[in-house]
N, C-alpha and C positions, 0 to 999 in steps of 0.2 A: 494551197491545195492540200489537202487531208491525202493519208498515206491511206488507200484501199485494200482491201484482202487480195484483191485481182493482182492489183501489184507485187505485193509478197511472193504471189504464186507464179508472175509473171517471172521475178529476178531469179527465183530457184530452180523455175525449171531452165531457162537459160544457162545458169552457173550448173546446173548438174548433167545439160548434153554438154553443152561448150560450144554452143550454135547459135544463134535466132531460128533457122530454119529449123533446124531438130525439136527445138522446145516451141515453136508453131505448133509440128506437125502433133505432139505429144500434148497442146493445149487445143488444139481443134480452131487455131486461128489461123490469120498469114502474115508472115514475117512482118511485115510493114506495123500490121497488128502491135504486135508484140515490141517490136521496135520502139514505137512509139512512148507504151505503156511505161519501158526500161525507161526511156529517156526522161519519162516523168517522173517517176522514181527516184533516178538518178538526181535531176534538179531541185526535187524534194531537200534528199540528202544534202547534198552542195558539196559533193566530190566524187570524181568518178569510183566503181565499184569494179570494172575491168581494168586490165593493163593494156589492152590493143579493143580496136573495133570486131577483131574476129572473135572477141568474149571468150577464148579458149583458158583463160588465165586469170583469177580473183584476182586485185588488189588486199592487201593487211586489210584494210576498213571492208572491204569485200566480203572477207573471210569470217567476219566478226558479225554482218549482214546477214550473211546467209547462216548460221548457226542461229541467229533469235528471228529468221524468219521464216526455218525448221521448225523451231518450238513453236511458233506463234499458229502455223500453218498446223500443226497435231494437234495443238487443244482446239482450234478452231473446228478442225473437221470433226474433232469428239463431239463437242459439244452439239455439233449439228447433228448428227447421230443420234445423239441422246433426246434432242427436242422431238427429232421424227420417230423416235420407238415410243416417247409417249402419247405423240399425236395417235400412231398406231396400236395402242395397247403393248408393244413390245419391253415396256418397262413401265415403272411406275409402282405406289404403293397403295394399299386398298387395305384398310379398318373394316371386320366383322366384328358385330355384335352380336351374339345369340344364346339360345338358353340351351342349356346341358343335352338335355333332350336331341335338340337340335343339332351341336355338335356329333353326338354319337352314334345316333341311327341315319343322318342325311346328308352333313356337309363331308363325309372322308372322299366317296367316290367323284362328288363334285368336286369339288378342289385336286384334288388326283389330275383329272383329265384338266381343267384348268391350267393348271401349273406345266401340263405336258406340254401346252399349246403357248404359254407364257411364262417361259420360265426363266423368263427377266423381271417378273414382276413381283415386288414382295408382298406378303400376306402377314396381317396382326391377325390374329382371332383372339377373339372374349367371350367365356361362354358367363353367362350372370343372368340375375332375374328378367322379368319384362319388363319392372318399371326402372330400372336399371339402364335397359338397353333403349325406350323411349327419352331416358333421361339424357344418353350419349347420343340418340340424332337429334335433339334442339339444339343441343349445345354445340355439335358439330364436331364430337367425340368418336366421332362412327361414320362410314359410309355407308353402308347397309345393314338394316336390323332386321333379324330372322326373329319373331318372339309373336307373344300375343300381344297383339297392339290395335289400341284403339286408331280411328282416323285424324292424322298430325296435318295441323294448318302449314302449308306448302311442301308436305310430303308423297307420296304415290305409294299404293301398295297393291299388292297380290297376293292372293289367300296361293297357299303351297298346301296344305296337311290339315284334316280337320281327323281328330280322333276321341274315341269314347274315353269318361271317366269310369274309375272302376278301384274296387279294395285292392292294396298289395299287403301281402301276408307271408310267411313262411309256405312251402308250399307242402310243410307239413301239419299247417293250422287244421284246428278241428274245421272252420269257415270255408275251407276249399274243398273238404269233403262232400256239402253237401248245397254250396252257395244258390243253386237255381232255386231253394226251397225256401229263403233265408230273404231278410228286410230290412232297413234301418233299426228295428226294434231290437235284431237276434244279433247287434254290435254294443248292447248297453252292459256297461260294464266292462265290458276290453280295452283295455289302454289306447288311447288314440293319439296316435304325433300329426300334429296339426304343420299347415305350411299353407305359402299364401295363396294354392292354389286353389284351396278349397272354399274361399271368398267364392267362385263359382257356381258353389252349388246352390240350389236356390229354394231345394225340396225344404217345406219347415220341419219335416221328421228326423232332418242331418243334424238341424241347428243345437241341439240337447248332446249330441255325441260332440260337436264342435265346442259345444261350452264347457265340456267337462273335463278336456284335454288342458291336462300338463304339462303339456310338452309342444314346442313350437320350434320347427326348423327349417331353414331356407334351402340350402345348399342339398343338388340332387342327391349326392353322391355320401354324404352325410343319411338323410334321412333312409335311404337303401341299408344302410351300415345299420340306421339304429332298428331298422324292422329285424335284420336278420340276428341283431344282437337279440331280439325278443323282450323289447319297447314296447309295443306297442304296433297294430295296425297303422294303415295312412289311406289316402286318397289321392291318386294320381292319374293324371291322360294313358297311356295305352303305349305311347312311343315311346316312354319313361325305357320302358321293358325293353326295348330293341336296341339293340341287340339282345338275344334273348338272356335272361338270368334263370337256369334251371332252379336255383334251390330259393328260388319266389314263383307267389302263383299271383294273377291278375285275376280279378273277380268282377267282371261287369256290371256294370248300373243295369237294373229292369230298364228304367227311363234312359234309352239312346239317345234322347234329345238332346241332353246334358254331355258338349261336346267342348272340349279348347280347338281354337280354330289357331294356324299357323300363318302368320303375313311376311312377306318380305317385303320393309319400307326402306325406301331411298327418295332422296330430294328428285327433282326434276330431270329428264336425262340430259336435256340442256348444263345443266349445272354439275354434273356429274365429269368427273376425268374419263377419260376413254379407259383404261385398264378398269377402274371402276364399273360402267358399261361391261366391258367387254363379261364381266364375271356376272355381273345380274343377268345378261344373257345366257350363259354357263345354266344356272340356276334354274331358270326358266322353261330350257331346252334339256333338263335332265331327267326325264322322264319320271320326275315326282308328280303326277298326277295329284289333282285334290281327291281325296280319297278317305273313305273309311275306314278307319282302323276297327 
């Protein structure tokens, strides 16, 4: 017969009243119970583990028993522990991907209240391109990806943020002064830093200011720098800006139509860990309405 956990927990609590009846009442069983289980135990071993019937008293071998079936009985009960907080969401680790944007104007208060509510659970964040963060959920580099994303074969998604494109300029550009009067034509000859979000736009009168550009940069936080260095103009979504930056101006597109739309993809919630769930629900319940910027 194989030694049980029950067993374990049978001879300690026995050895730590000095009873049968005390370590019954203290296992929620009846002495006979418990008696038994010992005696199994015990014939497991092949030598007794008291020195009398009244259990008041280890044996050496006893003693040496009950210390590795202390240790055995703490990692046991960790362990179990551990398995039901991430059954529960109460632990657990959860891979973000998402674009800078994303990061900065959306995910702090979410993750805030998140982390209040699990805060056993760890968090990566990545903020990177969109074909970057489609890249990290095939390959299963990511749990949830916030970005602009086409529709992934066995993934799910939900539009969160649709907002306008629009000029960013110094907000001391001649261009801000007067931009509701102003067209693709009244940008020819202004330096333009191109990035890949401007694959988007689809007007052919952009395409001559996109071809002319010298300059091509990815990284949000980068191209912000090179506007205010006075680079060049750019073309960015609306959320770019949010939190606000005073010493830039956003210059809206005539055409609203021309929108970046914001998805949150994850696999299947079947497939999904519970603390994983737990946060795409977060997300979804955060009062980020789809919305017009």
């Amino acid at each position: 017969m194989a030694i049980k956990i029950e067993m374990l927990r049978c001879f300690k609590a026995v050895a730590d009243t000095g009873s049968l009846a005390a370590a019954a009442e203290a296992l929620g069983r009846t002495p006979s119970a418990v008696s038994m289980m010992l005696r199994q135990f015990e014939d497991h071993v092949g030598a007794p583990l008291f020195e009398a019937k009244r259990k008041a008293r280890l044996t050496a071998l006893g003693e040496l028993v009950r210390a590795e079936a202390q240790r055995e009985l703490a990692h046991f009960d960790t362990t179990i522990t551990a398995i039901e907080g991430l059954a529960n969401a109460r632990g657990g680790y959860v891979r973000l991907a998402v674009t800078p944007s994303v990061a900065q104007a959306i995910l702090p208060p979410v993750l805030r209240d998140f982390a209040a509510r699990h805060p056993d659970v760890r968090l990566d964040l990545r903020d990177t391109d969109s074909a970057s963060i489609r890249d990290d959920l095939l390959a299963g580099r990511a749990d949830i990806g916030l970005a602009t994303l086409p529709r992934l074969p066995g993934f799910e998604r939900h539009l969160l943020v649709s907002d306008r494109f629009g000029v960013v300029c110094p907000a001391d550009h001649p261009l801000a002064q007067n931009w509701t009067n102003l067209n693709w034509r009244d940008l020819d000859g202004i330096p333009f830093i191109a990035n890949g979000l401007c694959k988007q736009i689809e007007d052919p009168e952009f395409n001559p200011i996109l071809a002319k550009s010298a300059l091509n940069a990815v990284n949000t936080a980068s191209i912000l720098a090179l506007v205010r260095a006075g680079m060049g103009i750019t073309l960015l979504p609306e959320l770019v800006l949010r939190p606000r930056h005073d010493d830039l101006a956003f210059l809206p597109l005539a055409d609203d139509s021309v929108r970046r739309d914001i998805w949150m993809a994850t696999p299947p919630v079947e497939a999904m860990a519970p603390a994983a769930q737990a946060l795409c629900q977060t997300i979804l319940t955060a009062h980020i309405p789809v919305q017009n910027y």
